[in-house]
N, C-alpha and C positions, 0 to 999 in steps of 0.2 A: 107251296111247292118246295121241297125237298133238293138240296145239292148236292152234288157229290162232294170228298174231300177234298180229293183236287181239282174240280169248279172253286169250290172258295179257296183254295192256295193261288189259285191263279189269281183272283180275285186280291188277293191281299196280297200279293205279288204287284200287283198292275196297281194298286192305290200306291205302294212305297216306290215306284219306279216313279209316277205323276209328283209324288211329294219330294224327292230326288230333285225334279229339277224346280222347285224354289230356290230362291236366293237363301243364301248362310241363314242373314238375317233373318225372314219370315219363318226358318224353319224353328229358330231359335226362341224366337218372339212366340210362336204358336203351339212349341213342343212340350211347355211345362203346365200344368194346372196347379193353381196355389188351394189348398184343403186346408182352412181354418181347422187346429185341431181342440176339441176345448182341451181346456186344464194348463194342455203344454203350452200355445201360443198366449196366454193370458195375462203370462208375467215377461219380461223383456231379457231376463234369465233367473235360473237358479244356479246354485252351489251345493254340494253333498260333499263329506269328507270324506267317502269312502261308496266305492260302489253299488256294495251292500244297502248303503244309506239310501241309494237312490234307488237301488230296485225296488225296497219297501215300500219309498216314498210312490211311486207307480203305481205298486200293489193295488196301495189302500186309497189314491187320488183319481185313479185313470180311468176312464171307460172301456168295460173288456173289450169292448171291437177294435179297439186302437194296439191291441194284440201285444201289451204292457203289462204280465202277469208273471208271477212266478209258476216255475217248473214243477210240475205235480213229481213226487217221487215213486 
């Protein structure tokens, strides 16, 4: 069955109105999801001496979907 767009605004209207009235806390505690990302989460930090250094360092380290790429010209 098909909805209109505002059936689901209502809809997603009336979920944020219910999750409103949580406490601070539960909203706090349930509002973040942690995303292991490889490559970056793996070391506890890096260091680059220069921007450039790091964008490289992305370039050629990162998994394209993690959206860590240089600028096509």
């Amino acid at each position: 069955m098909k909805t209109r767009a505002g059936d689901e605004w209502e809809l997603f209207a009336d979920q944020c109105r219910r999750q409103m009235q949580r406490p601070l806390r539960d909203r706090l505690r349930y509002g973040f999801y942690r995303q292991h990302k490889p490559v970056l989460d793996d070391a506890p930090y890096r260091t680059f001496a220069t921007t450039a250094e790091y964008r490289q360092w992305c370039h050629e380290n990162l998994p394209a979907y993690l959206g860590y790429r240089l600028a096509k010209d």
